[in-house]
C-alpha positions in Angstrom: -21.3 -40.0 -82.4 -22.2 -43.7 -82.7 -19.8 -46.5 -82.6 -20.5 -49.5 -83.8 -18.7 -53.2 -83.4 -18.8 -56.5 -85.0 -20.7 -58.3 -82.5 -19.4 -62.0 -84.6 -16.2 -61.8 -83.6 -16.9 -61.9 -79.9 -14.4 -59.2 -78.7 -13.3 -58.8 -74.9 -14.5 -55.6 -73.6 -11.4 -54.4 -73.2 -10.7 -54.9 -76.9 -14.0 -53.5 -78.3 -13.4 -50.8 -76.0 -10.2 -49.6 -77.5 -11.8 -50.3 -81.0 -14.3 -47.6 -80.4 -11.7 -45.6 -79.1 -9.8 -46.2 -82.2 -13.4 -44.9 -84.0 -13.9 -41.5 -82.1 -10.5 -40.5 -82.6 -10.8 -41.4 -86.4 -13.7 -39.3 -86.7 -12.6 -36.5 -84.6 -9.4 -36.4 -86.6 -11.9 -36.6 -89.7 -13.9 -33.6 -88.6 -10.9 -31.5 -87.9 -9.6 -31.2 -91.2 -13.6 -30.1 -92.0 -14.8 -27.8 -89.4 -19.0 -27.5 -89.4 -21.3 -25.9 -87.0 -22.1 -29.7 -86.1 -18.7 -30.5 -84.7 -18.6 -27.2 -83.1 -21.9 -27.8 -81.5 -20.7 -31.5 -80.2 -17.3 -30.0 -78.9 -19.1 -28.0 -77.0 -22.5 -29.7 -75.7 -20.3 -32.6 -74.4 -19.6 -34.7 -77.0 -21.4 -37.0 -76.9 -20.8 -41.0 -78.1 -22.9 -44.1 -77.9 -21.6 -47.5 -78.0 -23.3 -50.1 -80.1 -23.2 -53.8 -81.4 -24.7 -55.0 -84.8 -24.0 -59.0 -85.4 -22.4 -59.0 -88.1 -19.6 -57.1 -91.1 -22.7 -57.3 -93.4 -24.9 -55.5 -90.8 -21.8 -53.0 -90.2 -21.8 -52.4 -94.1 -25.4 -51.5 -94.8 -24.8 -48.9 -91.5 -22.0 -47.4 -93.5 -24.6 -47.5 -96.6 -27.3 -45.9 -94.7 -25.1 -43.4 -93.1 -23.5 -42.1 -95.8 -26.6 -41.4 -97.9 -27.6 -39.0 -95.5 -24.2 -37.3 -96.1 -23.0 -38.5 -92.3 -19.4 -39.2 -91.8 -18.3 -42.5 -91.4 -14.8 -43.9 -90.7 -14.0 -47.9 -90.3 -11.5 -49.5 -88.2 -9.2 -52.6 -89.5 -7.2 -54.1 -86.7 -3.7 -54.7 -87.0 -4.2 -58.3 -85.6 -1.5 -58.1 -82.7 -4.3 -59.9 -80.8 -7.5 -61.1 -81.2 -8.2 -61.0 -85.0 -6.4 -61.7 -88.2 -4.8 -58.2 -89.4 -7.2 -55.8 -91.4 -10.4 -57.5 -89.8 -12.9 -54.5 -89.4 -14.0 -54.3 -86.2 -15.8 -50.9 -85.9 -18.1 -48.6 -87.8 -17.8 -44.7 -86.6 -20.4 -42.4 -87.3 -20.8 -38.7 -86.7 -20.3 -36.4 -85.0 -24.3 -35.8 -85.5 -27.2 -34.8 -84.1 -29.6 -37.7 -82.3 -31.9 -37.1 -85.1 -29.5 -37.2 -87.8 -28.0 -40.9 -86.1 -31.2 -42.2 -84.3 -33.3 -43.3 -88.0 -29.4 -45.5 -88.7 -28.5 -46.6 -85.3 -31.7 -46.5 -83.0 -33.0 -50.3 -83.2 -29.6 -51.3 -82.3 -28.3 -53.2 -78.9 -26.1 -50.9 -76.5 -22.8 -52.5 -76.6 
């Protein structure tokens, strides 16, 4: 699973860090209501997740291009602006659950967040 934030708009850690947790629950909620052998595999190898930073919404959008041309699920996150951005600002990109192979050719050039 990668997770990806807006690196633009400058987020305290604590903040991009409940973004992503925002992601990984999205997606896990995603792949519940469609069980696969991938999920299954990620339940049970450890699932794993990978935080990452892209600079900008335009970066985060050809991500979400990319990733969903190889048929990988994708889920964004839109603040509800109680804090540190407008309401419906997206903040994060999740991606997976998938295999490093599957995510590295998307996400592998990117900075760790």
């Amino acid at each position: 699973m990668a997770l990806v934030v807006r690196g633009e708009l400058r987020l305290t850690p604590g903040k991009a860090a409940v973004q992503v947790a925002h992601a990984a629950v999205l997606l896990v909620q995603l792949a519940e209501r469609h069980p696969s052998p991938t999920f299954s595999r990620w339940l049970r190898e450890g699932q794993k997740k990978i935080a990452l930073v892209v600079p900008t919404l335009t970066d985060l959008e050809e991500l979400d291009r990319r990733a969903r041309a190889k048929g990988l699920a994708t889920v964004w996150v839109e603040d509800a602006g109680f804090t540190e951005v407008a309401p419906g600002t997206r903040t994060c990109l999740g991606i997976g659950p998938a295999a490093a192979s599957e995510l590295d050719p998307i996400t592998g050039e990117l900075e760790l967040l």
